[in-house]
N, C-alpha and C positions, 0 to 999 in steps of 0.2 A: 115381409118375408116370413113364412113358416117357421118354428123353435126349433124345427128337426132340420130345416138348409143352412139355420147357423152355423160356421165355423171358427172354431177359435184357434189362434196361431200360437202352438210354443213359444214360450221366451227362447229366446236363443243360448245356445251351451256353452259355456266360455271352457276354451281349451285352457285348464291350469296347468296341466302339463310344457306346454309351450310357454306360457307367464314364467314358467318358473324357470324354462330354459333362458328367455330370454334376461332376465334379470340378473341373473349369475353371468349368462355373457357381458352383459355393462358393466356390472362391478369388477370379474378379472380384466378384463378390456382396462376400465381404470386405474388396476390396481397394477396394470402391465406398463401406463406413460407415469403415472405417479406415487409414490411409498407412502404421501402425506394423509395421515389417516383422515384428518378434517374431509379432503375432499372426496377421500372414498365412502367413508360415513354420511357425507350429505345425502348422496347420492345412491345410496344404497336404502338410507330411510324412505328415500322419496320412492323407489321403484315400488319396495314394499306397501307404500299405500298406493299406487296407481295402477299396480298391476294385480297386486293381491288383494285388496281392503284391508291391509294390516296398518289400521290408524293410528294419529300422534305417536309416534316410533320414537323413540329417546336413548341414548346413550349414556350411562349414567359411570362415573368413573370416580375412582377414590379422589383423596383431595389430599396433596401436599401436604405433610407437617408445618405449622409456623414455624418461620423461623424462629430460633433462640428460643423456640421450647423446651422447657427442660422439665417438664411434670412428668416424662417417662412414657413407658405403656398404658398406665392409668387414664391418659387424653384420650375419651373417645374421641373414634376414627370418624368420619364425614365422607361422603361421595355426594357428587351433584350430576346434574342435565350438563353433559357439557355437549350435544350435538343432538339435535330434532329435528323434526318434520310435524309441520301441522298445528307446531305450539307458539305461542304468542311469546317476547320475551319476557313479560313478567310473569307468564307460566313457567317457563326458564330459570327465570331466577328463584321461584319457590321451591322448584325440586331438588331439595337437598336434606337427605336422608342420613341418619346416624346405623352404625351396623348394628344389625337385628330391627331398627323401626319400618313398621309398616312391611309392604309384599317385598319391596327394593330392598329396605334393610334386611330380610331375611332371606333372600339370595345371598346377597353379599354375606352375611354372615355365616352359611353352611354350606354354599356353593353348591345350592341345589335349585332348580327350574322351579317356580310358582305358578298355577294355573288357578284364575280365579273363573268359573263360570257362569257367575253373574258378582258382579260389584257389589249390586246393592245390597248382598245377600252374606257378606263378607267383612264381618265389624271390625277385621283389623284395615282394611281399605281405609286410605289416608283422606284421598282426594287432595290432596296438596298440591300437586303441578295443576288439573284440569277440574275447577268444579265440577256438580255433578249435574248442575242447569247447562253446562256449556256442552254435555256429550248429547248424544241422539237417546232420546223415550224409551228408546225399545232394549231388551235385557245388552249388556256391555261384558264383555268379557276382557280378564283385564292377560298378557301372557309374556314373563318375565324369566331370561333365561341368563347365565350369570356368563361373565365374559373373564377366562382364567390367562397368568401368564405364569406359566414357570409351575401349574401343579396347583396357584393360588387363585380365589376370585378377586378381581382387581377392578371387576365394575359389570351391568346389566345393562342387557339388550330387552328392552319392552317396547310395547303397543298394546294400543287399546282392537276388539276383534268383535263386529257385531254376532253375534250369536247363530240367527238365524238366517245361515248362509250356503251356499249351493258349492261349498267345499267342506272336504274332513278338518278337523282341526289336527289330527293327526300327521295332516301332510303340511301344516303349518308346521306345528311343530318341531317337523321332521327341517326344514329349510331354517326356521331360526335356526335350528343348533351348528347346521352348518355357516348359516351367519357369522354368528354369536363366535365361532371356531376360529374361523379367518381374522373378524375382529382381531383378538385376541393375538391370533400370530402376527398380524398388522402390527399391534401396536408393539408386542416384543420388540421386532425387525426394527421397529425406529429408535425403540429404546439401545438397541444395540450398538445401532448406525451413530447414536448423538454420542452412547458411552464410546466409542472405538475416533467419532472427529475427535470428543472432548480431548481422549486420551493422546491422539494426534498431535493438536494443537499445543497441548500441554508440552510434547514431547519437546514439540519443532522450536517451541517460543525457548525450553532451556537449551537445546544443541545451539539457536542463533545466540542466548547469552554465554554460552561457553566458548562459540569463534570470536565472538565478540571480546568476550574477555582476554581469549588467549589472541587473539591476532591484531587487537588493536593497544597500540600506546600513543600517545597524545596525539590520539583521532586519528592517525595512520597505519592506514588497514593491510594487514600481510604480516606474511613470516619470511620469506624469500631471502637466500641471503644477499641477495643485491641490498635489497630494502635493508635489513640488521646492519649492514657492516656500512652505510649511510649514517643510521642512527647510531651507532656505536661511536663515530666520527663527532654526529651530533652534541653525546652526551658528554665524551671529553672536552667538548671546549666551551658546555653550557656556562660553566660558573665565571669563566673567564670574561672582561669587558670590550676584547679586542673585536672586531667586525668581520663578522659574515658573511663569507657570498657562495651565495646556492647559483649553479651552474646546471644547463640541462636543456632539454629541449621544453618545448610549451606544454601544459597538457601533465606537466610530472608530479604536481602537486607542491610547489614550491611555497604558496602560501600556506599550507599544513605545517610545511616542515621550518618557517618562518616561526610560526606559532609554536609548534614544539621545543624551537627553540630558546623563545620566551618562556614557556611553562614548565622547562629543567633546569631555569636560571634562577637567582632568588629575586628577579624582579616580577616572578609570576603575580604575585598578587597588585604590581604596576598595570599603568595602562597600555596595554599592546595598539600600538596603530598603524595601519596600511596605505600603502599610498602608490597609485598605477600610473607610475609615471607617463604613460604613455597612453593615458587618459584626459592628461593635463594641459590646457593649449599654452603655446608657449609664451605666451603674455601676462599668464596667470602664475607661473611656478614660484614667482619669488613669493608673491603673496600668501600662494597656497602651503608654500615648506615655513617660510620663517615669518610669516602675521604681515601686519600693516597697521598703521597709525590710522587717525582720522585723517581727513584730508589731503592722504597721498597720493589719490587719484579721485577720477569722477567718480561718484556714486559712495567714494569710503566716508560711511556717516558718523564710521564709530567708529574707535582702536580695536581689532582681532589676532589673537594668537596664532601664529602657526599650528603645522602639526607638529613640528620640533617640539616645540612649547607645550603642546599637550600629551606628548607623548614623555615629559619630564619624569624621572627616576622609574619610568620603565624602556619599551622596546620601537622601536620604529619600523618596518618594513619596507624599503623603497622596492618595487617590484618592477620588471623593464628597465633598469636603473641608466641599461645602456641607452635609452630615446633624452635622458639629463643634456640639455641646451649646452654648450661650452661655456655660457656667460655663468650659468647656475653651477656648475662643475667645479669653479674656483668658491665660490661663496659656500659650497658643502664642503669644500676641502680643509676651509678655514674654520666652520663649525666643528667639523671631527677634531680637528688639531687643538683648538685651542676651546670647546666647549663654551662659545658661545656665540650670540649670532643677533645680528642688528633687523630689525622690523622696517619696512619699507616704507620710506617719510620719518622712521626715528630716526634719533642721533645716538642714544645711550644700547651699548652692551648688555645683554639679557644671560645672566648663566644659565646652560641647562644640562641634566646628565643624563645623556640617552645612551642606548647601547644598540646600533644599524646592523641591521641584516639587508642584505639587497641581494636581488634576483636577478637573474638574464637570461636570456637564451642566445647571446649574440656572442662571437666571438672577441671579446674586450682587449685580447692583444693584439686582432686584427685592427681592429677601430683605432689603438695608440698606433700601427704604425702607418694608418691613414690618418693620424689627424684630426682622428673625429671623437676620441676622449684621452681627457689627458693624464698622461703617462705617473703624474704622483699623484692623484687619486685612482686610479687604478689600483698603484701597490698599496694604497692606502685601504682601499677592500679587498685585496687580495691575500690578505693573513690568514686567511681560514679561509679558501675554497674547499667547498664541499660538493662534488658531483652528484645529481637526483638521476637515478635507473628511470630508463625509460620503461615502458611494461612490454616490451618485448625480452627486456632480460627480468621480468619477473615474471614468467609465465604461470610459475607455484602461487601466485598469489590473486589470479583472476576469477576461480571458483570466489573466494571471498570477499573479495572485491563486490564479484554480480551481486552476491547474497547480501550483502550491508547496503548495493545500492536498490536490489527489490525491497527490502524490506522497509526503505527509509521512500521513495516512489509508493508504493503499495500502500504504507500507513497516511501519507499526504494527497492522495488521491479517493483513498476508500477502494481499492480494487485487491483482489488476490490472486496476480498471476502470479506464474514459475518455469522455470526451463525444466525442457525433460532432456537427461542426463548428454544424450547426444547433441543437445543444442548447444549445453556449456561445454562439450568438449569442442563444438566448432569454435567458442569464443577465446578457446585457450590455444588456437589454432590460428588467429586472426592476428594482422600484422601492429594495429593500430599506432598511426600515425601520429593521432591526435594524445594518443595514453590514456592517461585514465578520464581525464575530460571527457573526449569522444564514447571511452565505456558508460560513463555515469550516462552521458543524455541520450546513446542509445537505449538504455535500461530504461529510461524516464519515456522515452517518445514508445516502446514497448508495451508499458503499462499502460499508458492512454489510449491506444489504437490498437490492442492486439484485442480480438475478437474468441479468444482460446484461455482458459485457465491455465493450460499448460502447454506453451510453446514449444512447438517439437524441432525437429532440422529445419524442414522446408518452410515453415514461417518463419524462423528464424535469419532465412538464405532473405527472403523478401525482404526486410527490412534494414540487411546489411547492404544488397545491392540496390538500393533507396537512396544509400549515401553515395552511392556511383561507385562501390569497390567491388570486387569478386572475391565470396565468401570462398574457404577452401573446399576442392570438391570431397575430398576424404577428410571425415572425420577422422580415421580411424589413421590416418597419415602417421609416421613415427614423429615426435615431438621434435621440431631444430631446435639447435642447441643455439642459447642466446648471444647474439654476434658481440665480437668484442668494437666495440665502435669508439674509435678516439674521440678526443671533446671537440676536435672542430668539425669533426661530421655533425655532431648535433647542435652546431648553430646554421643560422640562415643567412645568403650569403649579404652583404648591403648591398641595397636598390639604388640607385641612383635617382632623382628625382623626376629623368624623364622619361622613365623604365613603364609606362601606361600612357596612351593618347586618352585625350579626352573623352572621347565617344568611349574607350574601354571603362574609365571612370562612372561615366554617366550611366551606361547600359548595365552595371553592377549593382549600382545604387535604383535603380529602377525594378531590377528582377529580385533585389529582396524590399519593397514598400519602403525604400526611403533610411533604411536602418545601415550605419554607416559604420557600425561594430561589424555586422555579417557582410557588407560589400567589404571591405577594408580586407578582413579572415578570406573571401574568395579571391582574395586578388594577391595573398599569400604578404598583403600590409599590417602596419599596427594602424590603430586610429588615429593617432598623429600624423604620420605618413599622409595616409588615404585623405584627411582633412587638408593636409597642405597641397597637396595635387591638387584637391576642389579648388583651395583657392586660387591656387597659381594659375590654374585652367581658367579659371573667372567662371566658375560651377558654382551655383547653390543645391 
């Protein structure tokens, strides 16, 4: 074909105008789902060389003081690569610049843009991040613009810019600055964001040690004065040896207030020990309160202490005291009396000096005049009855309550949730049956399953009608005032033993896997009870 029918085809034009629109759409787009500058910076390096040919693109950012420096402002400053495109990491790790060295350092040091137009040509050019074998032959331009926060430069925006290119560099330059800009306000905004959590957190960790300190004394959370004038009860008759009996519904915290009582008494630095009675099958009580010799039954290989015995010159807690067998009744009655108490299969007298606290929630002068506990040890623990507030009459104390139980959930879990304001006012609104029990492992099943850092009402309504109650529909409801409830409304009435058919027994124990604590609690038994049913039924 003829030299004059040749045709030759343009390269084709690249719209920069459109590159450069879209580029800054990706980066706010970015910068609109995430604050985090790493990821706006990767991202941004990269468009810059795919869209524009602004190559190995680097972020370079001042460096930390070490710590426990103490040489002053004399320490030169340092900035490094902390985010590129294009660079290998041990190009990375070499770019670290002191202020005024080389092009970077001398941004950073005058906070003014560097344009080198050819590298090679350029004897302060370092080469330290990128040899000068590993860039392209042809002239390199190198173009560094400084990234300020507050007025200061605090770190550079560079890339490398082949020279002989079918764009202005003007209109380069004109987009780093705007870059370079954002950057900058970028990293502000997070520095602000981290000073303002830090400041936060700081705040929230002393407000929780200052409830904590004012609202808590020996580990019983509230000011209420239900709660005070309890403890007040408490304190005058810590020092004294006579016996204890916490009265109340379930759920009141009675073990606390068992302990508190131990640790205003001078046996505090004794051994406090607990003991559920109605935990205890009833073939095991003697062995389990007052020890066993070797060979007092099958299986006793060795002589064992009771707990009487080890709970010596401190505190014992019998809790449930009312589920105490009538055979075991008389044998505690004679330890109190006469401090001391015989080992099962022993012959000889053991002294010991305890000081009992026992719990119930059962009516104990109904049970004397049924016949089901006897009437001198009764008055025998009945010298100091102390009645536990149920949390319906401590309504003032359930903000604090929630807060000591998120905070103690939260840090055992690894989570950070919280109610928002209208959610605790529903909980200070709620009847809770269960007291504070039912609060704590609401707050606990909360933090594992709530999907929300900050629980509002209507997640909050979810998980209370979970337990099968109906949360209140007004938050905003006027507060009831907390009922005055005699002490036998707050026992449970006795069951009789044939108060559940078997199948009721069985399909309990089925619908919680077998767990005879949570059928026993649905079927309004203690575990005693609910086990003796088993058997009587002829159920495993």
């Amino acid at each position: 074909m003829p030299a004059a029918q040749l045709q030759t085809t343009p390269p084709p034009v690249t719209d920069w105008r459109a590159q450069e629109l879209l580029l800054m759409h990706e980066v706010m787009r970015l910068v609109g789902r995430s604050l985090a500058p790493e990821l706006v910076f990767k991202e941004m390096l990269h468009l810059m060389s795919e869209l524009l040919g602004l190559n190995r693109g680097r972020i370079v950012l001042a460096d930390s003081p070490a710590a426990g420096d103490a040489s002053g402002p004399a320490t030169p400053r340092t900035a490094s690569i902390r985010h590129a495109y294009g660079l290998t990491r041990a190009e990375i790790a070499r770019g670290r610049y002191a202020w005024g060295e080389g092009m970077t350092g001398c941004v950073l040091a005058t906070g003014q843009p560097v344009i080198v137009q050819d590298i090679d040509r350029e004897p302060q050019f370092l080469f330290r991040a990128v040899s000068r074998e590993h860039l392209p032959p042809e002239t390199v331009a190198f173009l560094a613009l400084p990234i300020e926060v507050n007025g200061r430069p605090i770190g550079v925006l560079a890339c490398h810019r082949i020279r002989s290119r079918q764009r202005h560099l003007n209109d380069d330059l004109a987009l780093l600055r705007v870059l370079a800009t954002l950057a900058g306000q970028l990293l502000q905004l997070h520095q602000l964001v981290d000073e303002k959590t830090s400041g936060l957190q700081r705040h929230n960790a002393l407000l929780a040690q200052q409830l904590e300190t004012k609202t808590t004394r020996y580990g019983l959370v509230g000011s209420s004065p239900a709660l005070l004038r309890a403890l007040t009860e408490l304190e005058q008759v810590s020092q004294a040896t006579v016996s204890v009996l916490l009265l109340g519904e379930s759920g009141t915290g009675k073990e606390l207030f068992a302990r508190a009582v131990h640790l205003a008494s001078g046996r505090r630095d004794q051994p406090f020990i607990k003991v559920n009675c109605a935990a205890i099958p009833e073939s095991l009580f003697e062995s389990e309160l007052f020890g066993h010799e070797r060979g007092a039954f099958t299986g006793a290989s060795g002589a064992r202490p009771g707990w009487f015995e080890q709970a010596d010159g401190g505190t014992i807690f019998l809790d449930e005291i009312g589920e105490l067998p009538l055979a075991m009744q008389s044998k505690l009655l004679r330890t109190l009396q006469e401090g001391t108490l015989v080992r099962l299969g022993g012959r000889r007298e053991v002294q010991v000096n305890v000081r009992l606290v026992a719990a119930t929630h059962r009516d104990l002068s109904a049970d004397v005049q049924a016949g089901r506990f006897r009437q001198d040890l009764y008055y025998r623990l009945n010298v100091i009855p102390i009645r536990l507030p149920s949390l319906r009459e401590r309504r003032d104390d359930i903000p604090a309550l929630t807060l000591h139980f998120l905070n103690r959930a939260n840090q055992a879990h690894e989570r950070n949730v919280n109610l928002a304001p209208e959610a605790l006012q529903m909980l200070t609104l709620h009847d809770w049956p269960g007291n504070i029990r039912e609060l704590g492992n609401l707050i606990e099943r909360l933090v594992l399953l709530s999907d929300q850092t900050v629980v509002n009402e209507a997640a909050l309504k979810r998980f209370l009608q979970q337990d099968g109650k109906e949360a209140p529909d007004h938050a905003n409801a006027p507060r009831p005032a907390p009922p005055a409830v005699p002490t036998a409304a707050l026992v449970r009435d006795y069951i009789s033993v044939g108060s559940h058919s078997s199948d009721a027994l069985q399909q309990a124990l089925q619908a919680h896997g077998g767990n005879q604590s949570r059928a026993a609690q649905s079927l309004g038994l203690t575990v005693r009870q609910y086990s003796y049913r088993l058997r009587k039924a002829g159920l495993r």
